[in-house]
C-alpha positions in Angstrom: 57.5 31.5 -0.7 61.1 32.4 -1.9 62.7 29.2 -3.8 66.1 28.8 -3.1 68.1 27.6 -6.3 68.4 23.6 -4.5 65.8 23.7 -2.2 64.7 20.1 -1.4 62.3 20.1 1.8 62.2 23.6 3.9 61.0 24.9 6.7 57.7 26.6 7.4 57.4 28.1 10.8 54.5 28.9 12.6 54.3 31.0 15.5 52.9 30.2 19.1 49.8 30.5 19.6 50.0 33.4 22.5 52.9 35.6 22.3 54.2 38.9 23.7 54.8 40.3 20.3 57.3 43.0 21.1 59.6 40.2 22.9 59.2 38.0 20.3 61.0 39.5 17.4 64.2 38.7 19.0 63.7 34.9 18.7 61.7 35.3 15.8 65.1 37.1 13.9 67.3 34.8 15.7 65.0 31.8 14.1 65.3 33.4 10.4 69.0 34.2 10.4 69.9 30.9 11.2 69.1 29.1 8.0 66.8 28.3 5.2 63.0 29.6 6.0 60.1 29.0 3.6 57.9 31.0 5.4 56.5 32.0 9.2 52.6 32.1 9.7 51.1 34.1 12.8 48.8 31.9 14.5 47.3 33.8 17.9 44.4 31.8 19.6 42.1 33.7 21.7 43.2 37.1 21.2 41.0 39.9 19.6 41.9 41.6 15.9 43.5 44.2 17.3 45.9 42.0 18.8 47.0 40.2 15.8 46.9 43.2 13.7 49.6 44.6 16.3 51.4 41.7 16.5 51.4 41.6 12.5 52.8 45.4 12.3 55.7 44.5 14.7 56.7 40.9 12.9 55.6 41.1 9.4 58.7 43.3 8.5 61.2 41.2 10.3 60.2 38.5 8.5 59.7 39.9 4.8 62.9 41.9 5.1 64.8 38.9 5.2 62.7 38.0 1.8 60.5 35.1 3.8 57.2 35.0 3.3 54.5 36.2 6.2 51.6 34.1 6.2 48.1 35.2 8.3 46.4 31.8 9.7 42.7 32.0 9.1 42.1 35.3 8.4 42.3 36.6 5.0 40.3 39.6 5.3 43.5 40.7 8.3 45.7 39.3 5.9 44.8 41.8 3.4 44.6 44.5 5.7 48.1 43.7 7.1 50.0 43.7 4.0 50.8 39.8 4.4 52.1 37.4 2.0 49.1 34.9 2.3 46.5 33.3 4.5 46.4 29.8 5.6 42.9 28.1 5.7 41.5 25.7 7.7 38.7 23.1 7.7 36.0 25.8 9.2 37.9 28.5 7.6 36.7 31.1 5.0 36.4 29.3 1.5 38.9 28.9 -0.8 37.0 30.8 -3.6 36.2 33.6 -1.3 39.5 33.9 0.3 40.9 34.2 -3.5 38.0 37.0 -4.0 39.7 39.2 -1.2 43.3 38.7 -1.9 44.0 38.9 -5.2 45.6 36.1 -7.7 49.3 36.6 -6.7 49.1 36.0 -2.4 49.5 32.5 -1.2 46.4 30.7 -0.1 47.4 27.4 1.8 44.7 25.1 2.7 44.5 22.3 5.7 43.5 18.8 4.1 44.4 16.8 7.5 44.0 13.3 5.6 41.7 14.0 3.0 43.1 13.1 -0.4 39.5 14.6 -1.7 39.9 18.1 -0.3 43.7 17.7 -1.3 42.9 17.7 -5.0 40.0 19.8 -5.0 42.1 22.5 -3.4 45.0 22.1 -5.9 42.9 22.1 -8.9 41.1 25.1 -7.9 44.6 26.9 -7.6 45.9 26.6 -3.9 49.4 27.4 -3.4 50.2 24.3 -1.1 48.1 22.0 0.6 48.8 20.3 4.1 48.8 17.1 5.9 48.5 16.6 9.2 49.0 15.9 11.9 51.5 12.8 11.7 52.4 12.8 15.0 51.0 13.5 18.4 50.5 17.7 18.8 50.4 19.6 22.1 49.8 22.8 19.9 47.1 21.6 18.8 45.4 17.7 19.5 45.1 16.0 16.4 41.7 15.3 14.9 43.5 13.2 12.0 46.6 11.1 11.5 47.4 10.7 8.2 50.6 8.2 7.6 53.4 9.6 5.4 52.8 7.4 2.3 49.8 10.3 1.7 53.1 12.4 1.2 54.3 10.2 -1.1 51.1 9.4 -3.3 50.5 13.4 -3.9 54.3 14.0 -5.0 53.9 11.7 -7.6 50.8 12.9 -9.0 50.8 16.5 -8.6 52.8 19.3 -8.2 51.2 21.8 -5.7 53.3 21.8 -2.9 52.5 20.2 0.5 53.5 20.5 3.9 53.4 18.1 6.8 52.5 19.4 10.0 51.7 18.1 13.8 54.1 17.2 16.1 57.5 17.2 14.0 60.7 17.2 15.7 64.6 16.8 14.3 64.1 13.6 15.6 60.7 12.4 13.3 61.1 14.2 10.3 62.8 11.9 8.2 60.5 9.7 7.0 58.3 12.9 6.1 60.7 14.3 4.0 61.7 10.9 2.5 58.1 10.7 2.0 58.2 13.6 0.1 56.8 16.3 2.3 58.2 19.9 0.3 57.9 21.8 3.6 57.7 20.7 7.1 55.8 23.0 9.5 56.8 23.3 13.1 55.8 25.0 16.0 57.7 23.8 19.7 60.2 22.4 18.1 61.4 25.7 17.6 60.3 27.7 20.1 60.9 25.4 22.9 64.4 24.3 22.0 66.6 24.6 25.0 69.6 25.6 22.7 67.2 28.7 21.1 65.2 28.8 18.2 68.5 29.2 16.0 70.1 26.1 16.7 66.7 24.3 16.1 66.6 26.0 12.5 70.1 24.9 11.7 69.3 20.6 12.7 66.4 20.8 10.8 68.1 22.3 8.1 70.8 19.9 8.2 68.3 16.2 7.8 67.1 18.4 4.8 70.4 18.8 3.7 71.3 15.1 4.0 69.0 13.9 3.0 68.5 15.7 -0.8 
């Protein structure tokens, strides 16, 4: 993930979870031209490899060509394949160790903690590039197993400095007290895609709370 040379809380998008990939590079560029990114993780549900790896080939270099980071969600063996950035990991996920094992020491390796302050540190002490927490609000994407409050946020940016993200249910509307909490990335899905004024305009509100509140 690209630091910018301020860069208080950023964005970290992720993408639906079915999409026509061909179609969606339009909002997908649209999204990253608008504003700060961190970084945009594919996330396709139900659809074989072959499908992601196509939908990887067609998005992967809109995103790293405008120097954000392309993140693979649960896969790092397509990860590798693809030429991404990283993999995110979840609970029931490949390993940390063994997803370190296939892609080297110098791709990001995220790794879902939901509220677990346990699997938090174990991940950052056994080199994880961010951890995340989640979900803090209520998530059509994907119904929340665990709900975390944001002093969690807080408690780990004091202690430690591996990144985390918040994630679940964020809008321009709830993400203050996430950021105020400390939250170095906040990860959104809908709240992008579904904006009525396009995926740009969403980019550019959440962009501004960041902004005031740094």
């Amino acid at each position: 993930m690209t630091e910018p040379d301020n860069p208080g809380c950023r964005l970290y998008l992720i993408t639906p979870p079915r999409i026509d990939a061909a179609a969606f590079a339009t909002p997908l560029a649209e999204a990253l031209d608008a504003g700060d990114i961190a970084c945009v993780q594919l996330r396709l549900k139900d659809v074989s490899d072959d499908d992601i790896r196509r939908a990887a080939d067609i998005l992967r270099p809109v995103t790293q060509e405008r120097d954000v980071a392309f993140i693979m969600n649960d896969r790092p063996d397509l990860a590798h394949e693809t030429g991404s950035d990283g993999v995110h990991i979840g609970l029931e996920d490949t390993g940390y160790e063994e997803t370190r094992l296939i892609l080297g020491p110098d791709s990001i390796v995220g790794v879902t903690c939901s509220d677990s302050r346990d699997r938090a540190m174990a991940a950052a002490n056994a080199g994880a590039s961010y951890v995340a927490f989640g979900a803090f609000y209520h998530s059509e994407t994907k119904p929340p197993k665990h709900r975390p409050t944001p002093d969690i946020l807080e408690w780990w940016s004091e202690i430690m400095e591996t990144p985390c993200v918040a994630i679940g249910g964020i809008t321009v509307q709830n993400c203050a007290p996430l950021v105020s909490a400390g939250a170095d990335f906040i990860s959104v899905v809908s709240a992008i895609w579904d904006n009525p004024d396009g995926p740009g305009a969403a980019v550019q509100a959440f962009n501004k709370v960041f902004d005031d509140l740094r």
